[in-house]
PLY file of the C-alpha trace (Angstrom):
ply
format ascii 1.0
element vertex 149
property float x
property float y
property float z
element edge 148
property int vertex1
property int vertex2
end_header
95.25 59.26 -27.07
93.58 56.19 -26.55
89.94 55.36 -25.06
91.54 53.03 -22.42
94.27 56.32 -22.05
91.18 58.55 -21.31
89.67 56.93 -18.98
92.97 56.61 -17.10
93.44 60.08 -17.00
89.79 60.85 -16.39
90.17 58.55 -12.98
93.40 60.26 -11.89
91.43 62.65 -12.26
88.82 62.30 -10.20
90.80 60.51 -7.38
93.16 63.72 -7.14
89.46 65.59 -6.63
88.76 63.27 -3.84
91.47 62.99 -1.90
92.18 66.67 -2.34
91.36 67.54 1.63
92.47 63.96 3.04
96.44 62.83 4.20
98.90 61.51 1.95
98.57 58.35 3.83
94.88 57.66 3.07
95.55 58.84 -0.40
98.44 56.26 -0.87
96.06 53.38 0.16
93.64 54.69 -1.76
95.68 54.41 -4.48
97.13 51.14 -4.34
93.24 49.90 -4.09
92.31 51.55 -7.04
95.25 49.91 -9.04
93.71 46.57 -8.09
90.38 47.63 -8.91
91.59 48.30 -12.15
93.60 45.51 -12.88
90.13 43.27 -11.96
88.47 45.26 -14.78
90.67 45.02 -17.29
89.86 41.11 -16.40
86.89 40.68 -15.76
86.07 36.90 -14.74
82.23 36.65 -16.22
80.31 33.60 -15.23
77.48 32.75 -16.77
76.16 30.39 -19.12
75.46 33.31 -21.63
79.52 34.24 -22.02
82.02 32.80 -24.50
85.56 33.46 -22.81
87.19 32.75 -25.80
85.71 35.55 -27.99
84.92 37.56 -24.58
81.26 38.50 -25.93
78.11 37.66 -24.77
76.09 34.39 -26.48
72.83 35.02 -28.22
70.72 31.96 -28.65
72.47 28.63 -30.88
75.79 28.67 -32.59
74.33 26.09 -34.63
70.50 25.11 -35.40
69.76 22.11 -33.07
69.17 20.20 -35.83
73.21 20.15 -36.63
74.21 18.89 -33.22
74.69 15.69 -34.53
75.49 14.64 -37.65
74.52 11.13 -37.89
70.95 11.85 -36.39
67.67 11.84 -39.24
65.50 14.91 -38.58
62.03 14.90 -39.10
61.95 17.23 -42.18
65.02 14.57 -43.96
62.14 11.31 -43.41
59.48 13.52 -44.36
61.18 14.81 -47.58
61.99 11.07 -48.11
59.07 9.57 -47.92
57.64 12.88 -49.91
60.18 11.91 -52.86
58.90 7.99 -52.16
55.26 8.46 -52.76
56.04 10.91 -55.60
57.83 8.78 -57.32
55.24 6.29 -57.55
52.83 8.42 -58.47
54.85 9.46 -61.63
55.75 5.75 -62.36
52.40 5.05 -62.27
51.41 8.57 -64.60
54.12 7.54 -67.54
52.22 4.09 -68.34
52.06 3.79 -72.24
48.38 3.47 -72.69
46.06 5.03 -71.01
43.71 3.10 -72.20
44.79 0.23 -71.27
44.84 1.30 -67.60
41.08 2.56 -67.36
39.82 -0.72 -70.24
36.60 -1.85 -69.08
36.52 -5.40 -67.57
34.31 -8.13 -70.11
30.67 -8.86 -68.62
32.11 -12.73 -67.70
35.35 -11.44 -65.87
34.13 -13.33 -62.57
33.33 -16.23 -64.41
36.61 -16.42 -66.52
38.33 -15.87 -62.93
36.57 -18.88 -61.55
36.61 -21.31 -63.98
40.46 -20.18 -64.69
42.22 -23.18 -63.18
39.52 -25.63 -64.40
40.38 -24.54 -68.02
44.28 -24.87 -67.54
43.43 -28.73 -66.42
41.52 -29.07 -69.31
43.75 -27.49 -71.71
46.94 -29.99 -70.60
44.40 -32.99 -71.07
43.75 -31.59 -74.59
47.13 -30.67 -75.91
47.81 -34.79 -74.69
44.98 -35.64 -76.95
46.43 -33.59 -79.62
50.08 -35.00 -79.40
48.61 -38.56 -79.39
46.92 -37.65 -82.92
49.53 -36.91 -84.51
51.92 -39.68 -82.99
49.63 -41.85 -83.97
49.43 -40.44 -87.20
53.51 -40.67 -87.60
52.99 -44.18 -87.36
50.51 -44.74 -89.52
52.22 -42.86 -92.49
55.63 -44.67 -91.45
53.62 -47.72 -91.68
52.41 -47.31 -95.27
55.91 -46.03 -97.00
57.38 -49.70 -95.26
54.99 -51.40 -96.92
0 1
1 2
2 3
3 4
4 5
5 6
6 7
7 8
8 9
9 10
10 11
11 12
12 13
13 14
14 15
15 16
16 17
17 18
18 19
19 20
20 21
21 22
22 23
23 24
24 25
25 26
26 27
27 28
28 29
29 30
30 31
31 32
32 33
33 34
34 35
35 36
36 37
37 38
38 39
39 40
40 41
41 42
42 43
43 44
44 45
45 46
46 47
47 48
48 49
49 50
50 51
51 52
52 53
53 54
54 55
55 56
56 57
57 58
58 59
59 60
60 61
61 62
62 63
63 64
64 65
65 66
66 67
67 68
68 69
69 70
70 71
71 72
72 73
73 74
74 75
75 76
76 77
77 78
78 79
79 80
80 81
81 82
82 83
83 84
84 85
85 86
86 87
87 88
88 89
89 90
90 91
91 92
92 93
93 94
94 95
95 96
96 97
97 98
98 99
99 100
100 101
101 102
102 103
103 104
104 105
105 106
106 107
107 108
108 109
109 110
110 111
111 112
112 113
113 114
114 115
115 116
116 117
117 118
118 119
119 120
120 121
121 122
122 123
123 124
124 125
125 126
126 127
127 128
128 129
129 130
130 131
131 132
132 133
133 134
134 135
135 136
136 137
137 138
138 139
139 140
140 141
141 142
142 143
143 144
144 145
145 146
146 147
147 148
């Protein structure tokens, strides 16, 4: 037998122990209520915001992680690992430079000075490579000047 069987049996039971003393016609109605009674348990309609009627058990907490609701949405821990992986990053870039040397090389005493003066010395170098090309144009000519003659 069956659990469901059992506890058929066992309320026959115990509705034949009731209506022992009383008429036939009480125990008729009697009954024909408990058959509906038992037809509403065997379906029970549960509502409440904690029942899935599809699996017929009771929810406990999420399905799913908040997080997951939506797919398209960033979460705060996928920016943070981001910019985590961002700043790391440059922080290795900046570790694999060839020379290290080169990176902590102490500056000249005139630094400033060479920085100030910088655009002062470009004018003056132009002027001089002018100088220069004129010198030897004018050289051309002059050694053009004596194989003619």
């Amino acid at each position: 037998m069956s659990l469901e069987e059992q506890s058929a049996a066992r309320k026959a039971r115990l509705l034949a122990l009731r209506n022992k003393g009383k008429t036939s016609e009480q125990t008729s109605q009697t009954s024909q209520h408990t058959t509906e009674t038992a037809t509403q348990a065997q379906d029970p309609v549960i509502k409440s915001r904690n029942y899935d009627p599809e699996t017929r058990t009771t929810v406990k907490g999420f399905s799913r992680p908040p997080t997951t609701l939506d797919e398209n949405s960033e979460t705060v821990e996928a920016v943070s690992q981001a910019i985590q992986d961002e700043v790391l990053s440059k922080f290795r870039d900046m570790a694999n430079v060839g020379d290290v040397k080169a990176v902590f090389k102490q500056k000249k005493i005139t630094w400033d000075l060479e920085r100030d003066i910088s655009d002062d010395l470009k004018l003056l170098d132009e002027r001089t490579d002018d100088v220069i090309h004129e010198v030897v144009r004018h050289r051309i000519q002059t050694l053009r000047q004596e194989k003619q003659e």
